[in-house]
Steps between C-alpha positions, in 0.01 A plus 500: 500500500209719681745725631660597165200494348369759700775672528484582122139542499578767746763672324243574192274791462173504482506536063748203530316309778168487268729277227696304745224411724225225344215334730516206722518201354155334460384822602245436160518326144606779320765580729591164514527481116756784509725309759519235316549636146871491434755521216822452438563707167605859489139601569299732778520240827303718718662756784741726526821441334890601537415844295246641684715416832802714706816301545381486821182384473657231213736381741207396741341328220770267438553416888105375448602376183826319683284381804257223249869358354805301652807680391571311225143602373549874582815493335325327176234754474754785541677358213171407286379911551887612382471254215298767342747782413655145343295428294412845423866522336428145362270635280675819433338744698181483239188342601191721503187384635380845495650615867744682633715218534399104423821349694450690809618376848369776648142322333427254880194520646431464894157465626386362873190412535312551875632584823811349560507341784170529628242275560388444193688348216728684313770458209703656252595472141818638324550418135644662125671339196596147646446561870160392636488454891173444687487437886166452717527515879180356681521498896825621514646221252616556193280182316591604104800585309321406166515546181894544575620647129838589421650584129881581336488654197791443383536213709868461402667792485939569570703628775802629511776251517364283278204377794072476374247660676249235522271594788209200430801259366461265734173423432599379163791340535372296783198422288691405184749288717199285676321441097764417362610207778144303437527194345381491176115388578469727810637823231224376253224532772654846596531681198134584412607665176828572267390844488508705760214813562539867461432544881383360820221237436278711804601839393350743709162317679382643769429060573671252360217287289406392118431861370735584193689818599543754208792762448322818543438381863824527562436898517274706671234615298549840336873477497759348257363275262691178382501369201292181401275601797244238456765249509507205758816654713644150411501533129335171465151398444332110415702229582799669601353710772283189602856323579650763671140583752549427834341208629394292794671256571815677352636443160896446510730283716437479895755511729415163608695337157803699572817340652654709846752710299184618279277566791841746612431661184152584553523577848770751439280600174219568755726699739569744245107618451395438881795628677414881307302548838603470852596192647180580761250460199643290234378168430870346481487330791207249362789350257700417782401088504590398166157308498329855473659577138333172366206698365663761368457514098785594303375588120674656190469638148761673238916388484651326811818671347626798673457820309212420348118541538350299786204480767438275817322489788501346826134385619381340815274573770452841606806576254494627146824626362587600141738606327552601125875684341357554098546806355825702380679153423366356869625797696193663644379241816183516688475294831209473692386343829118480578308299757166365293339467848572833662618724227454873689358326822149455335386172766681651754301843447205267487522307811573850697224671363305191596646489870499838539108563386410188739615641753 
């Protein structure tokens, strides 16, 4: 991961360097602040993106892009970023946010922040419509993948031969499949709501707490501006938002209720967020003893029935996972993995600052 990330950094000029290049991270709050602002609309991300790169240079990007992901999660993202000329067509060709072009796959942004490498600690961040992918190495470790966010819009859309491109597919099907096995008490404790959200319950937090998240966060400021901007991102407000807030202990069905096929379900459910990174850095392996998936929350709102408008998410320790497919007739999905206790590295950062300074 150092290696291609310097080898891109390398390949930049100095005009280019100055976007693609941000400060250590830690290196002070307002830095900081920057690092750990990210989006996953078609907004600004921060860096330099696909347009203002050569082929060549773009081709580096995606080998540091490719070295955070397994395959399967390289392949994913590749399909997420081409989903854009998609849905582009999808909406014939006309949506005008006031840019050049508003479906633009050329519209990624690539930033690395410190020396990679080096002695100090050092990450990267890559994100655009539905893709955001943040990685902290501390020590020569790479100790955060999170907030892990990937998108399909459509997320249905045909082949030739009669096949669906479904790239996040899995995710619901496996989802829908373990809901709808519950018995009948454990589904009333799981679904936390007959309506399901307009959007992630977490949005776009830099941490994962109690703070209401409203739509025009969702963009930088001074770009596109969404309508009903003052909006919670969920649509909700009073008592529905109070039943869908995350809570401690978790709200929903734990693993522990569920019968072996079930706990199958989730584990394989799991697999399909965790495994987006190497198998060097993902958490799979914890939910290898069957006894480890007993904590693990499994909550939902909207239609259990395929094709229509549904959220969940998977809760436990160190694990937050959601998941919401609402608009155009539930076929727009957003799928998100975050850690809530090392989200961008943050306690990591901490305790190596801390060593470091003691020193």
């Amino acid at each position: 991961m150092a290696g291609a990330a310097r080898a891109w950094l390398d390949c930049l000029d100095a005009d280019q360097r100055k976007t693609a290049a941000g400060p250590s991270p830690g290196a002070d709050s307002e830095a900081e602040a920057e690092r750990t602002r990210w989006f996953y609309t078609p907004t600004d991300h921060g860096g330099l993106t696909f347009h203002q790169q050569r082929p060549a240079q773009h081709r580096l990007a995606m080998r540091l892009i490719a070295s955070g992901l397994s395959e399967a999660g390289y392949v994913t993202v590749a399909t997420v970023l081409g989903l854009e000329n998609v849905l582009d067509h999808f909406e014939d060709f006309s949506v005008n946010w006031g840019r050049e072009r508003t479906r633009d796959p050329g519209m990624y942004y690539l930033r690395v922040f410190g020396e990679p490498g080096g002695s100090r600690p050092w990450g990267w961040r890559f994100g655009g419509h539905h893709v955001s992918l943040n990685n902290l190495v501390v020590d020569g470790h790479v100790v955060s993948t999170t907030p892990c966010f990937l998108g399909a819009d459509p997320a249905a859309s045909p082949l030739l031969g009669g096949a669906t491109l479904r790239p996040l597919g899995t995710a619901e099907d496996l989802a829908r499949e373990l809901v709808r096995s519950l018995r009948p008490e454990a589904a009333a404790r799981a679904l936390l709501l007959s309506r399901a959200p307009n959007d992630i319950v977490t949005g776009n937090s830099p941490r994962i707490g109690e703070r209401v998240v409203r739509r025009r966060e969702l963009w930088r400021p001074g770009t596109h501006t969404p309508d009903r901007a003052d909006h919670p991102v969920t649509g909700f407000d009073g008592a529905d938002r109070r039943a869908l807030a995350l809570a401690l202990p978790p709200k929903g069905v734990p693993g522990s209720d569920l019968d072996p096929h079930q706990k199958e379900l989730l584990r394989s459910l799991l697999a399909g967020y965790l495994n987006r990174v190497p198998e060097e850095v993902s958490p799979m392996h914890r939910y290898a003893d069957p006894a480890a998936l007993h904590d693990v929350h499994l909550a939902w709102a909207g239609s259990t029935t395929a094709g229509e408008s549904h959220y969940y998410r998977l809760q436990g320790p160190g694990l937050l996972i959601e998941w919401t497919n609402i608009h155009r007739g539930a076929n727009h999905a957003h799928a998100v993995w975050r850690d809530p206790e090392t989200d961008f590295g943050g306690d990591v950062l901490a305790a190596h600052h801390t060593a470091h300074h003691a020193r």
